[in-house]
N, C-alpha and C positions, 0 to 999 in steps of 0.2 A: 765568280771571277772578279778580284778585284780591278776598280777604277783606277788609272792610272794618276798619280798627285803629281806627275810633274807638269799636269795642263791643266791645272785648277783656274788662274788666271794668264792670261796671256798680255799682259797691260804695257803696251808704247810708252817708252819710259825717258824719251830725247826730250833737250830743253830747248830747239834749233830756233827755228823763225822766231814764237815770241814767248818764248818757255812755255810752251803750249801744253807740252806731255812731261810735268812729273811728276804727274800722276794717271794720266789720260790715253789711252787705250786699254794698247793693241798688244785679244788674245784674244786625209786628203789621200791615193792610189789610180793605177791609171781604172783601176777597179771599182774602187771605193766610193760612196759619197757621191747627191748631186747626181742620181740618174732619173731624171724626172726627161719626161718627153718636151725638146725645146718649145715654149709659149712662141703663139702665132704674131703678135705685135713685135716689131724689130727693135724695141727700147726694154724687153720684157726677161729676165732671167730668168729660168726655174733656179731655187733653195731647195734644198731639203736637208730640216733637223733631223740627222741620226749618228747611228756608231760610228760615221766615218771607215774610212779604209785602214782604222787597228781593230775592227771590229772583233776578231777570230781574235788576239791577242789581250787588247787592250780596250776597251770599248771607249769610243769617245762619250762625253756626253753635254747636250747642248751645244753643239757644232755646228754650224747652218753652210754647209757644203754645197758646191756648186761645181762647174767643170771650165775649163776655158781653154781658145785654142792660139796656139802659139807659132809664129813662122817666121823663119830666117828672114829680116827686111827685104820686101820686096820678093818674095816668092810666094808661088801657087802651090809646089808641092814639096818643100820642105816644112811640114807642120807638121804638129802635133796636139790632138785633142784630149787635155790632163783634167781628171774626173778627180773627185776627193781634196778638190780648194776651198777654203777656210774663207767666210767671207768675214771681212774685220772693218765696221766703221771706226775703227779709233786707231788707225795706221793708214798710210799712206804708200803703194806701191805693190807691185805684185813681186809677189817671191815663191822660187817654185825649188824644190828639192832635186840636186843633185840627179840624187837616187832612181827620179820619176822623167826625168828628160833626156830625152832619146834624138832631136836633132841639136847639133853643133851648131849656135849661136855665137857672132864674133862678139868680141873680148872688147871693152872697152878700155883705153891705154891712155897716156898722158902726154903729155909735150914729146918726150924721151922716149917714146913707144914703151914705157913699162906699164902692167894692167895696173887698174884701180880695184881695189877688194874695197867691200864694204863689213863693217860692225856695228850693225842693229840691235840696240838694246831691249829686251824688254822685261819686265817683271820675273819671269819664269826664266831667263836666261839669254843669254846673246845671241846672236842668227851672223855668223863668218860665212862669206862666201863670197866671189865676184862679181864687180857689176859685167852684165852684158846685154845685149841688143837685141830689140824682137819687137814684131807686129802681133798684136793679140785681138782676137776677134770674138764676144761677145755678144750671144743674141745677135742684134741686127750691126752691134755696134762697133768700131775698129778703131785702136789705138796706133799708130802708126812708129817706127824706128823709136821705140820707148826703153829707155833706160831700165832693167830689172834687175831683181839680185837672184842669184842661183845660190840656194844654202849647199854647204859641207862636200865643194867640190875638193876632190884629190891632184888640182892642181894650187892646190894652197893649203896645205895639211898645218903646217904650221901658223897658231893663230897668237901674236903679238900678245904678252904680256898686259900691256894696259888696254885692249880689247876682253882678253879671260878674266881680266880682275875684275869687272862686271858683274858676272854671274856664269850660272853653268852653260856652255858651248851648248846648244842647239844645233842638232848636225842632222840627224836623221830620222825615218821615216816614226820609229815607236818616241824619242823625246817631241818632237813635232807632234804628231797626232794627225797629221796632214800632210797631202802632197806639197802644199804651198797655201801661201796668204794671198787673200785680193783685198788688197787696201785700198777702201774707198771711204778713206775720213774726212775731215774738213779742212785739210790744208795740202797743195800742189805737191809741195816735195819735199819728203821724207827727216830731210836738214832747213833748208831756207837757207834766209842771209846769212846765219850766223858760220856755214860751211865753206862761205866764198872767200874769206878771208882769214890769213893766218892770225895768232894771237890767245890771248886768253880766252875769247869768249868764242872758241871753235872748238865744238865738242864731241873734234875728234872721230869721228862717225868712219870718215874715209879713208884708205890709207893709198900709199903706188906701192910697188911691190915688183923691183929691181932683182937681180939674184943674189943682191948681198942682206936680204931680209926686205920686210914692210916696214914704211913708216907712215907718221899720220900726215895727211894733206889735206889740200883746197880741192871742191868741186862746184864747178859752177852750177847754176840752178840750171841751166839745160842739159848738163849730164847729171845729176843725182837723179837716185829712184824717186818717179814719178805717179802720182796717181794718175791711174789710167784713166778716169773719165772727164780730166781737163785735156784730154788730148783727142775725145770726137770732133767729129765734125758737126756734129748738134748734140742735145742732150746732157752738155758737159757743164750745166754746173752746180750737180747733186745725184742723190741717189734716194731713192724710195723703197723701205724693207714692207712687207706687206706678210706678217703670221696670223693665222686662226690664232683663238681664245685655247687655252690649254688649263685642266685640272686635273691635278696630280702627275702620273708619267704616261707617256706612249711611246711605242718601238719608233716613232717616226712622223712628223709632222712636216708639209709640205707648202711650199709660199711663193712669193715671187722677190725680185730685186728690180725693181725699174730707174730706169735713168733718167734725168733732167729733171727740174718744177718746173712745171709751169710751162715747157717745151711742145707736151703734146695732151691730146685731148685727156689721155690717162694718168697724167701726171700733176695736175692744179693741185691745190694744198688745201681747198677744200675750205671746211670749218678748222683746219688745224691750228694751232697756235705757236707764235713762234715763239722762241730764246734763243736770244743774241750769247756771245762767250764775253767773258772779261776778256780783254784785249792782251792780258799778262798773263795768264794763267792755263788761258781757252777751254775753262771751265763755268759752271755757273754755279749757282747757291741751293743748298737743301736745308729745309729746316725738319729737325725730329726731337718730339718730345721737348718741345721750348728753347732748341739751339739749334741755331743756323752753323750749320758748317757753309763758311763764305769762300766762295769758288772754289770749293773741293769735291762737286761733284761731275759729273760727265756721264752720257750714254755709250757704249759700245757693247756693239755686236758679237767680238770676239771675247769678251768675258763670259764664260757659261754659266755664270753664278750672280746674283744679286752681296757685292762685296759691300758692307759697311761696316762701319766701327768697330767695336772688341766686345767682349763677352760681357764685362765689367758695363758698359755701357749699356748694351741692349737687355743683358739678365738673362743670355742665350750661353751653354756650353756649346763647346766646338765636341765633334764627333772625337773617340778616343782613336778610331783607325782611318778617318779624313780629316785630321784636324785644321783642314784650311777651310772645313763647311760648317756650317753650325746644326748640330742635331737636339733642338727641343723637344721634351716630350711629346707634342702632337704640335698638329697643325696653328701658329700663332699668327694673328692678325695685326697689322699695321697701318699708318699712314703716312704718309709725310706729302712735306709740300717744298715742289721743284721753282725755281724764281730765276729768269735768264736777267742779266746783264742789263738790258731794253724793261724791267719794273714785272715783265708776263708774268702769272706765278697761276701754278695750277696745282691739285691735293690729290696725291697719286697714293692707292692703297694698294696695299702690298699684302704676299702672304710669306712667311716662312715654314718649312715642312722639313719633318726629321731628314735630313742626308743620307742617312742609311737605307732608310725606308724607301724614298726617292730613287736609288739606284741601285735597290736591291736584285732589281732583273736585268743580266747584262744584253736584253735584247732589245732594252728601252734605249734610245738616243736621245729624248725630250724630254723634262723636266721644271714644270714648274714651283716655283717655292724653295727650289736649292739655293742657297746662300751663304755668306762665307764672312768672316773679318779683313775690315781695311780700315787702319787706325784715321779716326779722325776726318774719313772721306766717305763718298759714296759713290762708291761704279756701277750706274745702271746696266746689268748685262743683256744676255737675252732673254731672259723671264722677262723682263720689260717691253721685248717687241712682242710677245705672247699676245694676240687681240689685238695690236696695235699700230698704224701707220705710221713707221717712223721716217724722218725728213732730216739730210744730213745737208747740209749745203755748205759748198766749196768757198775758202776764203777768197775775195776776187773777184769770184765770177757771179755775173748779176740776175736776179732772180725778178719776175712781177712783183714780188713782195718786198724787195730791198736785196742787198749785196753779202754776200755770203764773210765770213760761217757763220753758221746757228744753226741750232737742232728743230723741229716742229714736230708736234704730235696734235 
């Protein structure tokens, strides 16, 4: 069964707050994905790496799904509990499909009472859909009247020219790979300043959407999509991914997602070490084989692949029927060394493994050692949380260690 290539990378591709993502992210059934029995501590997600809910179709792979529950503000029984969400530290906001939700959430509207649509770009293709309103509730934890996007709704079929010229529409359940995203990266809201004001340097993300067509607009920072964990009442200013050690592949590997540093007894940072971002880029520096690529690298959860540089570079061919992964005769070993912003720098080895090989059983959803080309950069995906406590802290919000964002492992 082949793997689906339109979810090789899922990578957040806005320039908004401080041109954080141009290169940095971000990349689900009410079935699917994320049936692990809820953890007992009320700061504590279950994960689960596997096929995701295209599984009978399309198999996900390297997906860390989880489920979350959603409800009209301010009610007790219009919710709905959506299994097969995508969790993505290198995005910002929770986006749930269309296709997968089942209560009527109001419609967020402008001055003029016309809605506001949003165009979320990312690597793999655009996410059209509206923003609208919901309380989401999470293990123990509740985001309250929070701004989200619902992808590839039929009441906005038509998606703006300078939204499609992006990249391919991302609308539904098989180009997704998911019921929705839970963006829980390093920065509050999805745009920032740069959305609040009209001008050259507004990029255009939002639009209102009158009956005589959409056009791009202003969103202020309290209505754009939001990360949901700046909006606890405790907890909110990080997140904690926690994978077992993984060699070669398995149908499924299982983890948790906890909320806040430093907040509760399960959450301190331990011996971890931090890196700060460049304050221009919201990246930090990898050096490999005597070259620093300077702030072109980043972590995220939603990349299923370890992306870096080109073939030419590394001495790696790319597979002939995945040619977004690289397929080496056997298993090649690496290293590099990661350096935040703040001088940290630590020597992270790495493996690369044939692609083919990797996902030759379409009942495997985990995969270490899959990796891929990305010129000139380097996207720690989820092979990287494989065995490792990864520490994403929120821009803003204040940590025992110092003020967020920066990554820790």
């Amino acid at each position: 069964m082949k793997r689906n290539g339109a979810r090789e990378i899922l990578v957040w591709t806005l320039c908004g707050m401080v041109a954080l993502w141009a290169t940095g992210c971000g990349h689900a059934s009410l079935t699917g994905g994320g049936g692990n029995p809820p953890p007992s501590s009320s700061n504590v997600l279950a994960i689960s790496v596997n096929t995701g809910p295209t599984a009978a179709t399309s198999p996900y792979i390297n997906g860390a799904f989880t489920s979350v529950t959603v409800c009209v503000p301010g009610s007790t029984t219009q919710c709905q509990t959506i299994d097969g969400i995508l969790v993505d530290t290198g995005s910002p906001g929770l986006r749930i499909l269309s296709s997968a939700l089942t209560v009527a959430l109001p419609q967020q509207t402008d001055s003029s009472s016309n809605p506001i649509v949003e165009c979320a770009p990312f690597a793999s293709g655009v996410i059209w859909g509206p923003v609208q309103t919901a309380d989401m509730t999470v293990a123990g934890e509740k985001a309250s009247s929070m701004p989200i996007q619902v992808i590839g709704s039929n009441s906005f079929p038509n998606i703006p020219a300078a939204c499609s010229n992006q990249g391919t529409p991302v609308e539904d359940l098989q180009s997704l790979g998911a019921n929705g995203i839970l963006g829980i990266g390093s920065y509050p809201q999805d745009c920032g300043a740069a959305c609040v004001t009209s001008g050259g340097g507004n990029p255009g993300l939002y639009y209102t959407c009158p009956t005589t067509g959409c056009v791009a607009s202003t969103e202020a920072l309290a209505s754009q999509v939001t990360n949901p964990v700046v909006l606890f009442a405790k907890d909110n200013n990080g997140t904690i991914i926690e994978l077992p050690a993984l060699t070669g592949s398995a149908v499924s590997l299982d983890g948790s997602l906890i909320f806040g540093i430093g907040t509760e007894t399960n959450n301190g940072l331990g011996g971890a070490t931090i890196y700060t971002m460049d304050p221009a880029t919201g990246n930090f520096s990898t050096t490999f084989n005597g070259q620093t690529y300077t702030n072109a690298a980043f972590i995220d959860s939603g990349s299923n692949a370890t992306y870096f540089l080109d073939s030419t570079t590394t001495g790696m061919t790319t597979c002939t029927d995945y040619t977004f992964w690289y397929c080496p005769g056997g298993t090649l070993n690496f290293s590099a060394t990661n350096m935040g912003a703040n001088g940290n720098s630590s020597i992270i080895n790495f493996s690369v493994g044939n692609a083919d090989s990797l996902v030759a059983n379409p009942a495997d959803g985990a995969a270490n050692g899959l990796a891929g080309p990305f010129p000139n950069t380097f996207d720690w995906g989820l092979p990287f949380f494989f065995g490792r406590n990864v520490y994403t802290a929120i821009e803003g919000q204040s940590t025992p260690q110092g003020t967020g964002p920066y990554w820790a492992y």
